[in-house]
C-alpha positions in Angstrom: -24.0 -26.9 23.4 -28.0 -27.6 22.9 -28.7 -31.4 23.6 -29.4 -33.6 20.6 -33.0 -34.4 22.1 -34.0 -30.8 22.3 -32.9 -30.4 18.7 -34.9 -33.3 17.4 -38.0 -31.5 17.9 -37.3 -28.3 15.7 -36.4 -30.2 12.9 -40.1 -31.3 12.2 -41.3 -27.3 12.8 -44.0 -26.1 10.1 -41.2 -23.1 10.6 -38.6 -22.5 7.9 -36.3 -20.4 10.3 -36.7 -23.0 13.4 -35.8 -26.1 10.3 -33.0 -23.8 9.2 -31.5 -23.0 13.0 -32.4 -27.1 14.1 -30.1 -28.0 11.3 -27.7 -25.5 11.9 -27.9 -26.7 15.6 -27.5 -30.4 14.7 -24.2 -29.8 12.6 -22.7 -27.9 15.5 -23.3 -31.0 17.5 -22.7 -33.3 15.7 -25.8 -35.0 16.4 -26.4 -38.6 14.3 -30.1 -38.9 15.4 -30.9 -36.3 13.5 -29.6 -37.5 9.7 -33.4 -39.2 8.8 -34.6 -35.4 9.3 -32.0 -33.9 7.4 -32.2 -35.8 4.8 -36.4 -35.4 4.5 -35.4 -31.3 4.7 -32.7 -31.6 1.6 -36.1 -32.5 -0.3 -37.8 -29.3 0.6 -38.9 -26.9 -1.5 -37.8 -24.0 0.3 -33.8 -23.7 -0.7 -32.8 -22.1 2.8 -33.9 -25.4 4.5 -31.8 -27.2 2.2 -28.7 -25.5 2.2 -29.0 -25.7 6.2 -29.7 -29.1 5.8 -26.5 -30.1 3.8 -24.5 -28.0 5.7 -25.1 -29.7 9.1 -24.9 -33.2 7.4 -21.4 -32.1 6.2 -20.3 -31.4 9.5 -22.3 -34.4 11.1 -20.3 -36.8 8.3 -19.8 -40.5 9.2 -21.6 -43.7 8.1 -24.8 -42.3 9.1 -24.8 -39.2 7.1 -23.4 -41.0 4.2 -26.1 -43.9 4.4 -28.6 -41.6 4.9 -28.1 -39.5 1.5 -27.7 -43.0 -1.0 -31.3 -43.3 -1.5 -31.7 -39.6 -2.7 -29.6 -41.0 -5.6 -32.3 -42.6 -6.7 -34.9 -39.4 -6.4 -37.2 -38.5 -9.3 -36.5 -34.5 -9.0 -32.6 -33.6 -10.4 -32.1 -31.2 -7.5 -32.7 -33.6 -5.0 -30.6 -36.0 -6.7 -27.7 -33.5 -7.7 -27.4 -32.2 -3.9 -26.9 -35.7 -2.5 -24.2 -36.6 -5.0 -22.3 -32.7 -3.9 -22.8 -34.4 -0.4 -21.4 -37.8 -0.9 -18.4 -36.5 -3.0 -17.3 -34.7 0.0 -18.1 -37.3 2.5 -17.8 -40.3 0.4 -14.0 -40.8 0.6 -13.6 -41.8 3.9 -17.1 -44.5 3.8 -16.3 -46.2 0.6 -17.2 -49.7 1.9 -21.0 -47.9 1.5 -20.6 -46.6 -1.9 -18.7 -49.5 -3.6 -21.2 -51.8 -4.0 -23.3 -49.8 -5.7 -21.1 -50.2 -9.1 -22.9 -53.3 -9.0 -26.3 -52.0 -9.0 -29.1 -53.4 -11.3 -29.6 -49.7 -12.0 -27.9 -48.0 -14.8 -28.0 -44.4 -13.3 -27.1 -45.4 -10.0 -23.9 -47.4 -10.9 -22.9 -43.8 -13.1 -23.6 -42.0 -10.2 -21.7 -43.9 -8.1 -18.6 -43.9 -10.5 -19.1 -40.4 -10.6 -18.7 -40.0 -6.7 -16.0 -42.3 -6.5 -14.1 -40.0 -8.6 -13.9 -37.2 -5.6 -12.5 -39.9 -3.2 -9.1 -38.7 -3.1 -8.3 -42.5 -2.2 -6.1 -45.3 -3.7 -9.0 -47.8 -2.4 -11.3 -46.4 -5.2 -9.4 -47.5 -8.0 -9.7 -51.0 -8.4 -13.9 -50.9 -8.0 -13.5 -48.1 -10.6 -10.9 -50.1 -13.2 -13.7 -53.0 -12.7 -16.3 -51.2 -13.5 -13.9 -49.6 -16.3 -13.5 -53.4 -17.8 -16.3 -55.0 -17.2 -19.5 -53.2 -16.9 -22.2 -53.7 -19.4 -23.1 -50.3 -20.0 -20.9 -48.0 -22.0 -21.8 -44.8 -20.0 -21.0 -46.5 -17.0 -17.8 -47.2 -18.4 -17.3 -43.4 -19.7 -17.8 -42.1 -16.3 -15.6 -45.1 -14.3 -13.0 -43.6 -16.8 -13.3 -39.8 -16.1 -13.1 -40.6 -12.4 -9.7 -42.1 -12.5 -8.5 -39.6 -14.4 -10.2 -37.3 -11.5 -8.3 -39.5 -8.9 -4.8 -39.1 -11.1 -3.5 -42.3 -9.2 -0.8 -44.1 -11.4 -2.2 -47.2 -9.7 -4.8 -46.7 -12.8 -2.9 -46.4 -15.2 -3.0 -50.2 -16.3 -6.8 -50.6 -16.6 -6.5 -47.5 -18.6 -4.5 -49.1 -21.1 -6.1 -52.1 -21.8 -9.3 -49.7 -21.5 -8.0 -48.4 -25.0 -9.4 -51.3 -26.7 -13.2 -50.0 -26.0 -15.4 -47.9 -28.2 -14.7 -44.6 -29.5 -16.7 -43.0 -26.9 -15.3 -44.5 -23.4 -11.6 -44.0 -25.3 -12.5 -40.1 -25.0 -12.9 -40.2 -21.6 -9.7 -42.9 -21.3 -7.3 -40.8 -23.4 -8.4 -37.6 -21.5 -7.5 -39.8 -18.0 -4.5 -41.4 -19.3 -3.0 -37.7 -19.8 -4.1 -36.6 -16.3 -2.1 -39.5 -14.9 1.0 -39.2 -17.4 2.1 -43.0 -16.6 5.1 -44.1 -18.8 3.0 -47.3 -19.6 0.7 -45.5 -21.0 2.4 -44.3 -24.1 3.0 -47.3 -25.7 -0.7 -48.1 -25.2 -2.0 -45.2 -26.8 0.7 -45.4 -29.8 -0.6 -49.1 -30.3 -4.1 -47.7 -30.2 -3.8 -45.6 -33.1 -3.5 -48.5 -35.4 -7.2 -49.2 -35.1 -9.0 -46.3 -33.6 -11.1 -43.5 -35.8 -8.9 -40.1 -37.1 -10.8 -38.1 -34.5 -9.5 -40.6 -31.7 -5.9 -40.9 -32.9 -5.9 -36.6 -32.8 -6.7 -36.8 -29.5 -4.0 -39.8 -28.5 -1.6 -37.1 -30.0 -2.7 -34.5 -28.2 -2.2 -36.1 -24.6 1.0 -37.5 -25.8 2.3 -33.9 -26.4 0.9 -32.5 -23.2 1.9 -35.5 -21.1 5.6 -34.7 -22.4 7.5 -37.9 -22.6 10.3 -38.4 -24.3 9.6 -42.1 -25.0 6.4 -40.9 -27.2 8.8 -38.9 -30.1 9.9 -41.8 -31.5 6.7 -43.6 -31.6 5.7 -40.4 -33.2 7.8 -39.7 -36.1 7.4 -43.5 -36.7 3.9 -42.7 -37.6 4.7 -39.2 -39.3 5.2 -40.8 -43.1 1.7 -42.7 -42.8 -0.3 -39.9 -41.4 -2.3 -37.6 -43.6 -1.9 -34.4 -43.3 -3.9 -33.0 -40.2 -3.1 -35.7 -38.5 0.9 -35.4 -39.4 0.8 -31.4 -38.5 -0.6 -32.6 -34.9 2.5 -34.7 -34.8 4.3 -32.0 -35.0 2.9 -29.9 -32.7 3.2 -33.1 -29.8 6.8 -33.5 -30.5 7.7 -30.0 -30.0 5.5 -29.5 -26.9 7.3 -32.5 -25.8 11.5 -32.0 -26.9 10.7 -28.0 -26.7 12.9 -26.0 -29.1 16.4 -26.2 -28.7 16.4 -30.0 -28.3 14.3 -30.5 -32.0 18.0 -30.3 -33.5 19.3 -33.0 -31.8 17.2 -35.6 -33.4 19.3 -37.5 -35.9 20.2 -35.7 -39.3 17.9 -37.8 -41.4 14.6 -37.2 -39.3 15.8 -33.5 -38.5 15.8 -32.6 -41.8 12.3 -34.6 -42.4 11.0 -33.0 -39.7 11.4 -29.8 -41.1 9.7 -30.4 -44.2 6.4 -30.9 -41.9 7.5 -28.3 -39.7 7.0 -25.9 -43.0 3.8 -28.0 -43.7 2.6 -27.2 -40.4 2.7 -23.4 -41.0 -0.6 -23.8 -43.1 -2.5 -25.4 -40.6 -5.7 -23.7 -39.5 -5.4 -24.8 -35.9 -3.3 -21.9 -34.5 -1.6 -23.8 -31.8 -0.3 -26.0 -34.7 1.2 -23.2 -36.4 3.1 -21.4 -33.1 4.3 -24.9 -32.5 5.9 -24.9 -35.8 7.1 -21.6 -35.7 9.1 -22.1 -32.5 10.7 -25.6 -33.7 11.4 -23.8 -37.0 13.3 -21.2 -34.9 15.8 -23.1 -33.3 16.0 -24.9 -37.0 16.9 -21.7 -39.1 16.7 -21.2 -42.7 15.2 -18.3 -44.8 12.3 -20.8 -46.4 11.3 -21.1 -42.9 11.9 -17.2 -41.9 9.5 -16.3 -44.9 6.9 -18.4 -43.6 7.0 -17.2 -40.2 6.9 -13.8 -41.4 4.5 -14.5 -43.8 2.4 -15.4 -40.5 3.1 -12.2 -38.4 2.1 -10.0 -41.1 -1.0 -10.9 -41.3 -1.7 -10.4 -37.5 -3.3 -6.9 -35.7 -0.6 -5.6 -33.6 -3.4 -4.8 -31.3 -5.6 -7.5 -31.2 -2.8 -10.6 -31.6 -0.1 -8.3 -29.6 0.8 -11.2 -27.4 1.0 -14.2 -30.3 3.0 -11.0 -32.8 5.3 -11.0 -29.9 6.8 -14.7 -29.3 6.4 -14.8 -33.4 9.1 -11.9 -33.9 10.9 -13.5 -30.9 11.3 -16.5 -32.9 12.0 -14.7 -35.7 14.7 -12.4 -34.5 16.4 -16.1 -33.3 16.6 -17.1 -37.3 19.0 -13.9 -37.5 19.4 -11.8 -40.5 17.5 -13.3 -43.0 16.4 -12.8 -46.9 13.0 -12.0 -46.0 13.7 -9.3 -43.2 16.3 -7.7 -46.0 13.5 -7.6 -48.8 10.7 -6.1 -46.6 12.9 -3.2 -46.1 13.4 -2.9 -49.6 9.3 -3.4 -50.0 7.0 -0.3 -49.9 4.6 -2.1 -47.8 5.0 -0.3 -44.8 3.5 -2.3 -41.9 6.0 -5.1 -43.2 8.7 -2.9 -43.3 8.0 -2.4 -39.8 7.7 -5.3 -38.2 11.0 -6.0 -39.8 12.5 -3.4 -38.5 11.1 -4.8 -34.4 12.7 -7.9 -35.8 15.9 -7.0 -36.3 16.2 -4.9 -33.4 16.1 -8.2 -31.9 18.5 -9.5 -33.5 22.3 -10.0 -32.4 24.1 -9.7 -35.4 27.1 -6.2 -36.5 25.5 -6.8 -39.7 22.5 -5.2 -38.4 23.1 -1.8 -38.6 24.6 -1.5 -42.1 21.7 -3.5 -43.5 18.8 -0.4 -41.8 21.5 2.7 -42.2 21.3 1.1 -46.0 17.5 1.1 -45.9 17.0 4.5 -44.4 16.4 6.9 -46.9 14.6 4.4 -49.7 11.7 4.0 -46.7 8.7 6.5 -45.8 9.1 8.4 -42.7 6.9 6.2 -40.3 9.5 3.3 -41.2 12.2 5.8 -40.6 11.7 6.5 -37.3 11.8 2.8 -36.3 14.9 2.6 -37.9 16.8 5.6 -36.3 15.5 4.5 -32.8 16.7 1.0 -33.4 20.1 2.6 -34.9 20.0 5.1 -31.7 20.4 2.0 -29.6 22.9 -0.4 -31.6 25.2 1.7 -33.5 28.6 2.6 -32.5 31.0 5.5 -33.4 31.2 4.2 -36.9 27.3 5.5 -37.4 28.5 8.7 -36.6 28.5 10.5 -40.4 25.0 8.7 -40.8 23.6 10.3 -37.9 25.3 13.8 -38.9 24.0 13.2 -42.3 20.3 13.1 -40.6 21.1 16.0 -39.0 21.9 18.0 -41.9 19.3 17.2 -44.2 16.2 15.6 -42.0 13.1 17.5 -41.3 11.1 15.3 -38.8 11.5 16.0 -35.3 11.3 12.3 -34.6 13.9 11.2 -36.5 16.0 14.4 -35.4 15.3 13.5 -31.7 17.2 10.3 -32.1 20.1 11.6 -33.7 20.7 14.0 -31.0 20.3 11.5 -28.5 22.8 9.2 -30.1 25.4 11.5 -31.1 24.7 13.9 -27.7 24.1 11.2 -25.1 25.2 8.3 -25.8 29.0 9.2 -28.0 29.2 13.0 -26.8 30.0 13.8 -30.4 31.9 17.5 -29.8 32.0 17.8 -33.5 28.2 17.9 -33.7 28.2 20.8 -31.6 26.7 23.1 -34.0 24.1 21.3 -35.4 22.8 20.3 -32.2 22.6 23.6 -30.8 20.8 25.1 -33.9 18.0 22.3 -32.9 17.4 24.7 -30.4 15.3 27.3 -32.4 13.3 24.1 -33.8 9.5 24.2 -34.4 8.8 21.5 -31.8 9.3 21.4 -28.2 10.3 18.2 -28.2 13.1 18.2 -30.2 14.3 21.6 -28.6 14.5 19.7 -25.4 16.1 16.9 -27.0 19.0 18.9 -28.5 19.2 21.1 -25.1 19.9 17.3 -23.7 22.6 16.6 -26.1 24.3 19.8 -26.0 24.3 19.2 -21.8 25.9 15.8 -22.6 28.4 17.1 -24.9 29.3 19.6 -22.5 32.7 21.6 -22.5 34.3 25.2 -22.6 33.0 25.6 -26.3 29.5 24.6 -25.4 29.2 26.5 -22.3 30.5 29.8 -23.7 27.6 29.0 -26.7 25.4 29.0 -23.9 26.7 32.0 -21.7 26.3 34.0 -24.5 22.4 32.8 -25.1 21.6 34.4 -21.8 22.5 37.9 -23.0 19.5 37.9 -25.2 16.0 38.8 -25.0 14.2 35.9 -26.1 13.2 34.2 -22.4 13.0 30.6 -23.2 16.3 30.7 -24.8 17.7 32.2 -21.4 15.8 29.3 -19.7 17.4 27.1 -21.5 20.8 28.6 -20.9 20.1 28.5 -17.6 19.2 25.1 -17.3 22.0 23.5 -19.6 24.6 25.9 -17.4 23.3 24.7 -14.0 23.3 21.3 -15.7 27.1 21.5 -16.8 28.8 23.8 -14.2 26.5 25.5 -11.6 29.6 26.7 -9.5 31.8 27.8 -13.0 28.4 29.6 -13.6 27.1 31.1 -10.4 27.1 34.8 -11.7 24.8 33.9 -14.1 22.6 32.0 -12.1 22.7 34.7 -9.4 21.3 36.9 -12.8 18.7 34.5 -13.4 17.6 34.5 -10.1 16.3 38.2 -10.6 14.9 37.3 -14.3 11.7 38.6 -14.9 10.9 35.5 -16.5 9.2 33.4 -13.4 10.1 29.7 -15.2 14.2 31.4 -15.3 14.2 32.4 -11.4 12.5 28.5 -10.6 15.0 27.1 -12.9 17.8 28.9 -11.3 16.9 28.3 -8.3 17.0 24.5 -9.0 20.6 24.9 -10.5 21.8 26.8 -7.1 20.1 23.7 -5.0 22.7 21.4 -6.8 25.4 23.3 -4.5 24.0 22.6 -1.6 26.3 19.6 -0.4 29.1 21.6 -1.4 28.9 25.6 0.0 26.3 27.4 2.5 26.6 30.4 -0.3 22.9 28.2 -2.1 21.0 29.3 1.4 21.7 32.5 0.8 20.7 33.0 -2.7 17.2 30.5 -2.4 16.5 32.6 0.9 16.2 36.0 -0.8 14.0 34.5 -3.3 11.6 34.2 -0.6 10.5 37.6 -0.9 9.5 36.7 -5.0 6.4 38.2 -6.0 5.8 34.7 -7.7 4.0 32.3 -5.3 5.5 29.0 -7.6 8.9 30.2 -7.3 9.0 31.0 -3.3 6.9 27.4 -3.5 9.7 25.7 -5.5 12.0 27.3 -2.5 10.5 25.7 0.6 11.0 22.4 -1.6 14.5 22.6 -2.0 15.2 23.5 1.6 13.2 20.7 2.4 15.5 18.3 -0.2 19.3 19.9 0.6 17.8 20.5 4.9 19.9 21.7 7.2 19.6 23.3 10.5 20.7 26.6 8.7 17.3 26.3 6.8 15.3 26.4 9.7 14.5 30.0 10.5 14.3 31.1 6.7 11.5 27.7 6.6 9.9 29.2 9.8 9.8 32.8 8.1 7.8 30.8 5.2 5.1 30.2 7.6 4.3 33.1 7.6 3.8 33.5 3.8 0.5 35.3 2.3 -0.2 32.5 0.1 -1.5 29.3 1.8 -0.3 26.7 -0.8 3.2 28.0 0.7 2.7 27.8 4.3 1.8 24.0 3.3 4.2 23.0 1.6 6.3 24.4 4.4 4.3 22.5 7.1 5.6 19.6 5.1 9.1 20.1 5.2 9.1 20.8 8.7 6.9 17.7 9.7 9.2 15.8 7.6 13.1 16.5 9.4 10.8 16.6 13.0 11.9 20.0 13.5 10.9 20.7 17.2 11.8 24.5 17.7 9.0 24.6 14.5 6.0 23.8 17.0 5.5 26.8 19.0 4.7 28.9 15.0 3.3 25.8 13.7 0.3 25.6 16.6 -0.6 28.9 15.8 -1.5 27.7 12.5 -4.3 25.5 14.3 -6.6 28.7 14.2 -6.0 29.3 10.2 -9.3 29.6 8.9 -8.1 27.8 5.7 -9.1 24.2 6.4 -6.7 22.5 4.8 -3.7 24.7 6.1 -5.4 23.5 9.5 -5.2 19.5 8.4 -1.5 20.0 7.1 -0.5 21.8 10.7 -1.9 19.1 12.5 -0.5 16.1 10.1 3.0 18.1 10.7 2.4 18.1 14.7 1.9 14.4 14.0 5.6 14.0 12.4 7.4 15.9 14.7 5.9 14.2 17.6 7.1 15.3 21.4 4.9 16.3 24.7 3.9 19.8 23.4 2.5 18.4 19.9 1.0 16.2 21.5 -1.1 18.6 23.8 -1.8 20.8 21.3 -3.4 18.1 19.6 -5.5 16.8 22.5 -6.6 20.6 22.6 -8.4 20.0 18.9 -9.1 16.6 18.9 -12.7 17.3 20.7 -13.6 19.6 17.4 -16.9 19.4 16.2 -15.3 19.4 12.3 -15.3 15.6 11.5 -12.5 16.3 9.0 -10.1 18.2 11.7 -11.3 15.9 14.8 -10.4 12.5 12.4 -6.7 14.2 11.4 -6.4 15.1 15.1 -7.0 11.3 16.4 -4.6 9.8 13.3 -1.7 12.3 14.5 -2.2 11.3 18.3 -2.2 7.4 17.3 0.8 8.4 15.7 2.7 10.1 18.4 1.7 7.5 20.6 3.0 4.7 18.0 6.1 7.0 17.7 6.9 6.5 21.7 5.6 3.0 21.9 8.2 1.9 19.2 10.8 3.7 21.5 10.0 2.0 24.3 
């Protein structure tokens, strides 16, 4: 470490750089000699020097650095000033014998600056110098600050001066209330309830504001005592404080005569401009109940954008949906407004009540389509078998493939409805996708003899996507009851039937080797996708039986096939694979060339691993880089064996 004496000397340098390294220097060793010249650099014009300069006399710290920086609090330029207070908050704490008696400085500025500082103490010794200077001092901005600094500190050991600091002028009581609510000292609430008697409308908001944020239960009382001679603001504030503090189960358990006062201004409340007013209403009005209060809320919500107020719409139907089934959800489905209609509709969705789903199958048909399908999804979800002729009704007579895909997935799905057999399979030659698959779905839920003989006949015809879909719903229902066909599909012309058959074989595979035989001739398609979709289900149902049709794969004319067989193989470490697979090395495709190498990497062993050394010196960047990651690999692979 450089000597303090050889360090003095580059702290008066013309240099900036040799200031900026002397300080630097000075920190690192903590050398006290040098403060006076630190703090003549903090006053320098250059901002490097004094950035080096506060930095070493933070690390220097002590009495020294800390007396050395108080007379910069007295500086005419506001940089010079500002820096040293930044400096003595963070050093200040442990040297307040040096700071304290500044509060009794003939200067003004200086005794706010040292309240100020005192504030970042962190220590219980600041307090009483600050509560003085709180009480006592002449000057009301000195008083302001001493109060902002105990809240700063949030020492309960304030908390007294802060009451009896209550009794000041308007403007230190800002800084006191804000303080007081910091701290949260049960002594406190009585003082600030007493306060209200004789401070401004402005103050008394705020002294209701910290009493709802500092949450104690003491305060309610106080609170409602001053509800009847409050105007209104002031009264809708009180409400907002005494639900922050009880929260919204425990509003009903005040007494019977000031619950149901309370829930007059709780209905007040819901006109207040101040939007944190009206939420806090809302939510004490839910655990309340009523349908006054239920048309109020939802008066509220419906005058939201779902996009821009999504999160505020959200706890509102929350709240909502805890009133239950009430008057105002029942009319607005009855209403031809139709963004009411459905926000009733989210609401009762919420709700936990049988009475539920008569009340939307009753509103179904009397609402526009848009409204509709929010009903039917919600029905989808809560209805039981006794829904059942509703939902068959939509079936028979509905036209929107919305609405029809949740009627099939209610009486397919979720009841397996055999009786609605017909109707659901006649949603097969619907307009829309969609609802085709939705009904296919169904019809695979419903399942039985009936349904698969519906769908064994389907596959006689000519029309390919109906055979596709045979395919699929018989390999969904009965792949083994229904090999012949899927041995059929398998030599469809349709490419999407022979993938599709394929996949229904693959769910075999756990059960009979006779799968391997039928995926393996479908190696030989002339469709790259479907010998593709092969390799992947030898890869998902592997076994060592799959191994030489896998290595035959390698050898495929397409190279998306001889990756995706790569992967398989890398993935089950299949060693025999290695002597084919490094052959692959010399593909000119470059990413066949990659993959080979990444599998090499998974199956690991002394011959991938020379076969990688071999390519690893490759002047392609790409190739060299995948060479190095599947030798770190390998080598990770044995260390973790080890």
């Amino acid at each position: 470490m450089t000597d303090c004496k050889d360090i003095l000397p580059m702290l008066t340098s013309p240099e900036s750089d040799v200031l900026r390294e002397g300080a630097y220097l000075a920190g690192e060793a903590h050398c006290e000699d040098a403060v006076p010249l630190l703090v003549e650099m903090l006053k320098s014009s250059n901002i490097g020097v004094q950035e080096a300069a506060d930095n070493a006399l933070r690390m220097i710290g002590g009495k020294e650095a800390v007396s050395g920086v108080i007379p910069l609090l007295q500086s005419d330029e506001a940089p010079v000033r500002n820096g040293a207070m930044d400096i003595l908050r963070a050093l200040g704490g442990k040297e307040l014998q040096l700071l304290i008696p500044l509060l009794k400085d003939e200067d003004v500025d200086l005794r706010i600056f040292a309240s100020d500082i005192l504030g970042s103490a962190g220590n219980v010794m600041a307090v009483a110098p600050l509560c003085e200077a709180l009480l006592k001092d002449p000057e009301v901005n000195v008083r302001y600050q001493a109060a902002v600094s105990l809240g700063n500190l949030g020492l309960p050991e304030a908390a007294k001066c802060l009451n009896q600091a209550m009794r000041d002028e308007e403007w230190v009581q800002y800084s006191v209330i804000e303080a007081l609510s910091k701290i949260g000292h049960a002594s406190s609430v009585d003082a600030m309830v007493k306060a209200m008697s004789h401070s401004s409308e402005l103050v008394v908001s705020m002294i209701i504001d910290a009493l709802g944020e500092m949450g104690n239960v003491k305060a309610v009382t106080l609170l409602l005592n001053r509800m009847e001679s409050s105007p209104t603001a002031l009264r809708n504030k009180i409400v907002k404080a005494i639900v922050n503090i009880l929260g919204a189960k425990l509003v009903n358990l005040l007494p019977k005569a000031e619950r149901e006062n309370f829930r007059v201004y709780l209905l007040v409340a819901l006109e207040d401009e101040e939007i944190e007013v009206q939420d806090a209403a809302i939510i004490g009005l839910a655990a309340m109940g009523g349908d006054d209060a239920a048309t109020g809320v939802f008066s509220i919500a419906s005058k939201l954008d779902p996009d821009k107020d999504q999160d505020r719409l959200e706890h509102i139907l929350e709240s909502l949906s805890r009133m239950g089934l009430t008057y105002v959800l029942r009319q607005a489905l009855q209403q031809e407004d139709q963004a009411k209609a459905l926000l009733a509709v989210e609401t009762l969705a919420r709700v936990s009540d049988p009475e539920v789903e008569a009340v939307l199958t009753s509103a179904f048909w009397a609402n526009q389509v848009v409204v509709q399908r929010s009903i039917i999804a919600v029905l989808a979800r809560i209805a039981g078998p006794g829904a059942v002729d509703f939902f068959m009704n939509i079936l028979a007579k509905h036209h929107d493939g919305k609405v029809l895909k949740s009627a099939a997935s209610f009486l397919g799905q979720k009841l397996r409805h055999a009786p609605a057999a017909d109707a659901l399979f006649a949603l097969l030659d619907h307009q829309y996708d969609d609802v085709k698959e939705a009904a296919l779905d169904a019809c695979v839920a419903i399942d039985g003899s009936e349904m698969q003989m519906r769908f064994q006949n389907l596959f006689k015809g000519i029309d390919p996507l109906k055979r596709l879909m045979s395919v699929y719903a018989l390999g969904k229902m009965d792949a083994a009851g229904n090999i012949d066909i899927l041995k059929s599909a398998l030599e469809d012309e349709s490419p999407e039937i022979r993938k599709h058959a394929l996949e229904a074989v693959a769910s075999l595979c756990h059960g009979s080797e006779v799968w391997l035989n039928l995926l393996a001739s479908r190696l030989l398609d002339e469709n790259r996708d479907v010998r593709q979709t092969v390799v992947e289900i030898m890869g998902q149902c592997f076994s060592a039986s799959a191994i030489p049709h896998l290595l035959h794969a390698l050898h495929d004319d397409d190279d998306w096939v001889k990756v995706r067989t790569l992967e398989v193989l890398g993935q089950h470490r299949v060693m025999e694979a290695i002597p084919e697979v490094v052959e692959l090395l010399e593909h000119p495709n470059k990413l066949v060339t990659i993959r080979t190498i990444e599998c090499l990497g998974s199956i690991g062993g002394t011959s991938a691993f020379r076969a990688l050394l071999a390519v690893s010196g490759s002047e392609d960047y790409e190739i060299m880089e995948a060479a190095e990651a599947a030798i770190a690999r390998i080598q990770d692979e044995q260390e973790r064996e080890i």
